[in-house]
KOLLUMTOR-668318 format. One record per atom (N, C-alpha, C, CB): y, x, z; residue in one letter. Coordinates in steps of 0.1 Angstrom, whole numbers, plus 5000, padded with zeros to 4 digits. Glycine has a CB too. Layout:
<atoms>
YXZa/...
</atoms>
This chain:
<atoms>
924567272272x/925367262260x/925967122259x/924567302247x/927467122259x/927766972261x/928866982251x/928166902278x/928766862243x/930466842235x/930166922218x/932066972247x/928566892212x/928566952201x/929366862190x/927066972199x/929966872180x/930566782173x/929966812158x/932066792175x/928966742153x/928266752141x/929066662129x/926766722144x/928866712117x/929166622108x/928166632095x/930666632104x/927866502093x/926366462087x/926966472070x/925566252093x/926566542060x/927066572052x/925366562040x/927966712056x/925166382034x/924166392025x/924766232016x/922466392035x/924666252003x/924766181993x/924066031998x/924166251982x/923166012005x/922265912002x/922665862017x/920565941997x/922865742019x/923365682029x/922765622041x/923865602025x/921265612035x/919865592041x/919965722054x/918465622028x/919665822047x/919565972050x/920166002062x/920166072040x/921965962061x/923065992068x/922665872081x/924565972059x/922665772079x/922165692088x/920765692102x/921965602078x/919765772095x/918665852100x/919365952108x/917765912089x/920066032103x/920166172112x/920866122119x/920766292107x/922266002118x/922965972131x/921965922140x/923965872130x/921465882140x/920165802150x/919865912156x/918765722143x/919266002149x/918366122152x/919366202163x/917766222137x/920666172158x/921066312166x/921866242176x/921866442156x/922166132175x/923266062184x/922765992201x/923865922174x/921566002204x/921066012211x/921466092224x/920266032204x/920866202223x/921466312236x/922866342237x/920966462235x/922966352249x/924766332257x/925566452250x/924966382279x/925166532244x/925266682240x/926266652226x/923566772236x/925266582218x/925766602205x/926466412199x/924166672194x/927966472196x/928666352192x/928666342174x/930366352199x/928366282168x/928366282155x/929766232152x/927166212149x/930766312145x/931966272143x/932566222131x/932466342146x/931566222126x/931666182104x/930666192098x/932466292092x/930766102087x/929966182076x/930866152065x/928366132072x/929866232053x/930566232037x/929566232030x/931666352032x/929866172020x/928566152006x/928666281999x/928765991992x/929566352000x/929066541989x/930366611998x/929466561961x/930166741986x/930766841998x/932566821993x/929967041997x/932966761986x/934466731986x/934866631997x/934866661972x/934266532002x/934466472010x/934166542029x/933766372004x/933266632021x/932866722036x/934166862040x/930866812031x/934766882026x/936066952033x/937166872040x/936867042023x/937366752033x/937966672038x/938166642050x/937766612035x/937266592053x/936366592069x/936766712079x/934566642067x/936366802071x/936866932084x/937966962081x/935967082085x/938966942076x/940666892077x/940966822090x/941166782066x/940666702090x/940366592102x/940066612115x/939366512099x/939066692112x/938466692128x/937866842127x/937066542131x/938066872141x/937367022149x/935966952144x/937667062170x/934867072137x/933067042139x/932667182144x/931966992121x/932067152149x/930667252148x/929667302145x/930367252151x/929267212141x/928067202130x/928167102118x/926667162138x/928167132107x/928067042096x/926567042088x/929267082086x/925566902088x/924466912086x/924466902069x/923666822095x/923966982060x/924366962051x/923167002039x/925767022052x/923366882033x/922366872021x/923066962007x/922066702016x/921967011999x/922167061990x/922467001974x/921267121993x/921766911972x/922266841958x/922866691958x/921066841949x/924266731957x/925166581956x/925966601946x/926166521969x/926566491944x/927266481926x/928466531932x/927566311916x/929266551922x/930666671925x/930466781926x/931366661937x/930866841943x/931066951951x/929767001955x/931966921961x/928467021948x/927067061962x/927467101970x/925867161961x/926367101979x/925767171990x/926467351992x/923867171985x/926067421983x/926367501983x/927567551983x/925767521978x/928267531971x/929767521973x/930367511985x/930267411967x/929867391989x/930667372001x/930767402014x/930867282003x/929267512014x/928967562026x/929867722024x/927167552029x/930667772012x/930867862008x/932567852018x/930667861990x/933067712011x/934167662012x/934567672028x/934067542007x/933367572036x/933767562047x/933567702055x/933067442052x/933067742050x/932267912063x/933568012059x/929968032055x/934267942045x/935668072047x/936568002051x/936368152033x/936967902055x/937667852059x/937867792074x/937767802051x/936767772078x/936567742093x/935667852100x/935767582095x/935867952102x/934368082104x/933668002117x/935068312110x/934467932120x/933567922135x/932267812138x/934667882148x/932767732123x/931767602121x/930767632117x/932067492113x/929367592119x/928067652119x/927167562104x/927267622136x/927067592091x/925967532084x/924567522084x/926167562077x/924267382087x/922667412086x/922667342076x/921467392098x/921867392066x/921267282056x/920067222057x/921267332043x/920067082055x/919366992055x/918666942044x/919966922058x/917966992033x/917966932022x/915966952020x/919267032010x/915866882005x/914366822002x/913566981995x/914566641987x/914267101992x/914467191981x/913967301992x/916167211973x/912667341988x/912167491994x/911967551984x/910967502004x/912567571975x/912467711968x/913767841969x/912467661954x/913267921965x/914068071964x/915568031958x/913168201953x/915367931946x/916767931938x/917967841949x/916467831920x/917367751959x/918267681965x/917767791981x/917867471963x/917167831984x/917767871997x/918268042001x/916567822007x/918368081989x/918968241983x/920668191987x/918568291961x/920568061976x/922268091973x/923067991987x/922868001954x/922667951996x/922967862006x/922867952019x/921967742006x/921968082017x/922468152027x/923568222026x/921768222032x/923368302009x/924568352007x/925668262009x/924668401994x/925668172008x/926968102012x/927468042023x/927068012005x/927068102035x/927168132049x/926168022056x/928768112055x/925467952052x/924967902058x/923767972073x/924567832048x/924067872085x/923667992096x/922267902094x/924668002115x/921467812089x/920067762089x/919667702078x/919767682098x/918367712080x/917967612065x/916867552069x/917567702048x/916667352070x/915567272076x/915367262064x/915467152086x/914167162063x/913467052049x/913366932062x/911367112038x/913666862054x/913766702052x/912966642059x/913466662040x/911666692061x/910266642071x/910466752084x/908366672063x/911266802086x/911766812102x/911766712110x/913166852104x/910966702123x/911066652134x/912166652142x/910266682140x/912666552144x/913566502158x/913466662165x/912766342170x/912366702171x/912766802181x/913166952174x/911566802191x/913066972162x/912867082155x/914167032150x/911567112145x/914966922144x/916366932136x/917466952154x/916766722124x/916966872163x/918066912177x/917667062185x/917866772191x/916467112181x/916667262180x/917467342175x/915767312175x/917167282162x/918067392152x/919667382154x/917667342136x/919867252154x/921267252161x/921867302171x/921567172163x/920867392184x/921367422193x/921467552189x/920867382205x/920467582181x/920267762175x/921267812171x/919367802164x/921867742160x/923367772154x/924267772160x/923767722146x/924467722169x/925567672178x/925567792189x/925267502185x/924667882188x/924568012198x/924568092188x/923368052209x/924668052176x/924568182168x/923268262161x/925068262177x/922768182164x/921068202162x/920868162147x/919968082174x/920268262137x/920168212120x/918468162125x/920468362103x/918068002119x/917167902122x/917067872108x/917467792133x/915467912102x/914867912095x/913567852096x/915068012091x/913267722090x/912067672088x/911267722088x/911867612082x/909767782091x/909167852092x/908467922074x/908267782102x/908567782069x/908267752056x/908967842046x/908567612054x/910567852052x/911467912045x/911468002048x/912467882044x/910968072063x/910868232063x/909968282051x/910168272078x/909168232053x/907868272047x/907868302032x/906768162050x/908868232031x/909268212011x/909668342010x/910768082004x/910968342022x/911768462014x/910568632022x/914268462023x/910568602032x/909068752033x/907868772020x/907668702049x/907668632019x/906468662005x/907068691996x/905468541999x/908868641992x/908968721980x/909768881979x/909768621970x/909568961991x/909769081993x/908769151992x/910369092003x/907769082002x/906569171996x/905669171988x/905969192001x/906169081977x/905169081960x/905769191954x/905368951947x/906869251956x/906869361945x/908069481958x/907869281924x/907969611957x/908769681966x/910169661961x/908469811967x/910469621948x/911669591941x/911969461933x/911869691933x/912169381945x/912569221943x/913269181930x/913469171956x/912569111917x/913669101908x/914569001911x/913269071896x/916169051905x/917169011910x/917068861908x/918269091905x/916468781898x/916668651896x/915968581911x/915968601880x/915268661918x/914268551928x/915368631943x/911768601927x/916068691940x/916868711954x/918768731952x/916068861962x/918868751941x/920168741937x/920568931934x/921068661952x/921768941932x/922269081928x/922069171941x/924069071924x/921969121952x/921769251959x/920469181968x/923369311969x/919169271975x/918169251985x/918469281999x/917269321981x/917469262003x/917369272018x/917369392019x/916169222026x/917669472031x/917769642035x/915869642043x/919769682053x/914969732048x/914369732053x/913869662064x/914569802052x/915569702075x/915369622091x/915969512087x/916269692105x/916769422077x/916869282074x/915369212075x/917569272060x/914869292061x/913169242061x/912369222069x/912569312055x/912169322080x/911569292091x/912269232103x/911069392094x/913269202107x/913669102113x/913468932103x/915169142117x/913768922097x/913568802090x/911668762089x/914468832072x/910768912089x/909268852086x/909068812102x/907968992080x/909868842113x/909368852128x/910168712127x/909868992140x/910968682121x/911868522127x/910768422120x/913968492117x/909968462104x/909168402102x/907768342111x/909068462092x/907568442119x/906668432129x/907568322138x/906268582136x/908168322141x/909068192153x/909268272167x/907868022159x/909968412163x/910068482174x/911968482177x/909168642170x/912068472189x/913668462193x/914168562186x/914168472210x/915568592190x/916068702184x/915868802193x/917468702180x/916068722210x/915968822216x/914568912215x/916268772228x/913268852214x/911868892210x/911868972200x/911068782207x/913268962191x/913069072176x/913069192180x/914269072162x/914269202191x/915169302190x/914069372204x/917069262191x/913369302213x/912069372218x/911169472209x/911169272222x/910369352200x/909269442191x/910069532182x/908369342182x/910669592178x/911269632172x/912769772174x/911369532167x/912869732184x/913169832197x/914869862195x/911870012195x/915669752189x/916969772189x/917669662195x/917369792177x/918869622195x/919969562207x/919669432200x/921969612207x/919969272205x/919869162202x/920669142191x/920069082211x/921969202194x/923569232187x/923269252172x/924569392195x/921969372173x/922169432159x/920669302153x/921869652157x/920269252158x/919269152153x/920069052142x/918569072167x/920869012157x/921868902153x/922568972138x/923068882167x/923469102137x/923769152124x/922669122114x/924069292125x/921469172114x/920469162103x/920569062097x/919269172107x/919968982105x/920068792105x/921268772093x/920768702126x/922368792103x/923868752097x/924168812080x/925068832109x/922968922077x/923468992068x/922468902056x/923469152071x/921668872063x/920768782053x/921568662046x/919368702063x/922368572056x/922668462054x/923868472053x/922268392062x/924168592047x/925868612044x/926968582053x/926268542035x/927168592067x/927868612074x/928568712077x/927568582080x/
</atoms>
């Protein structure tokens, strides 16, 4: 994988400075911007071809969310992972719905945030293990998820169980083994979780 072009998209300047380090490193990935919220992050992708835009969830203006709404309709091919401090249901419901193809926390390791970046970049939806686990445990507390903890519409059955097998840290290709259908339609499941 050579020639990734990321753009570091977090309010706090500390933060942005860290991940360039973190990610500027290997020959692979060129960090080509950043922006302090997500008005400055459409901006950005005006400017310049990305690939991946690493992107936090709460900044003043435009959030996180918004703008992962913004950019995933407007650039389909650029990949969101969000980056942010927030593992709950209310912030990582509406960030997939809003195309985001991953969701880290903040105490991600170096090798787990340049993972994840290569995951999305194939297309792969890359979920913290943490964050699998949120959204599987809150499917299976009740057979009928109330709408405030997942939004107006739920997971379908085979969404659910691909998403409890991704919670486990199983490939896609591995889903679509145990579970005895095409990678293709894994990948759909995935995609349908995270609003793609």
């Amino acid at each position: 994988m050579t020639g990734v072009r990321v753009l570091i998209v977090d309010d706090d300047p500390v933060m942005r400075i860290g991940l360039r380090t973190l990610i500027h490193h290997p020959p692979s990935f060129t960090v080509i911007g950043e922006a302090e919220d997500g008005g400055a992050a459409i901006c950005a992708m005006q400017l310049d071809a990305v690939d991946v835009v690493l992107m936090d969830l709460q900044m003043p203006g435009v959030n996180g969310v918004q703008a992962t709404a913004e950019i995933t309709r407007r650039w389909p091919s650029a990949r969101v992972l969000v980056m942010t401090a927030f593992a709950a249901l209310d912030a990582i419901v509406p960030a997939l719905r809003a195309g985001a193809s991953g969701y880290l926390l903040k105490g991600a390791t170096r090798a787990e945030l340049l993972q994840a970046i290569r995951g999305v970049v194939t297309g792969t939806t890359v979920l913290e293990p943490r964050v699998a686990s949120l959204l599987v445990s809150s499917l299976r507390r009740s057979s009928r998820p109330q709408p405030e903890a997942l939004g107006p519409e739920v997971l379908t059955p085979r969404e659910a169980e691909a998403v409890a097998y991704l919670a486990r840290g199983m490939s896609n290709a591995e889903i679509a083994r145990a579970i005895n259908i095409s990678e293709a339609t894994v990948k759909s499941h995935l995609g349908s979780v995270n609003g793609q």
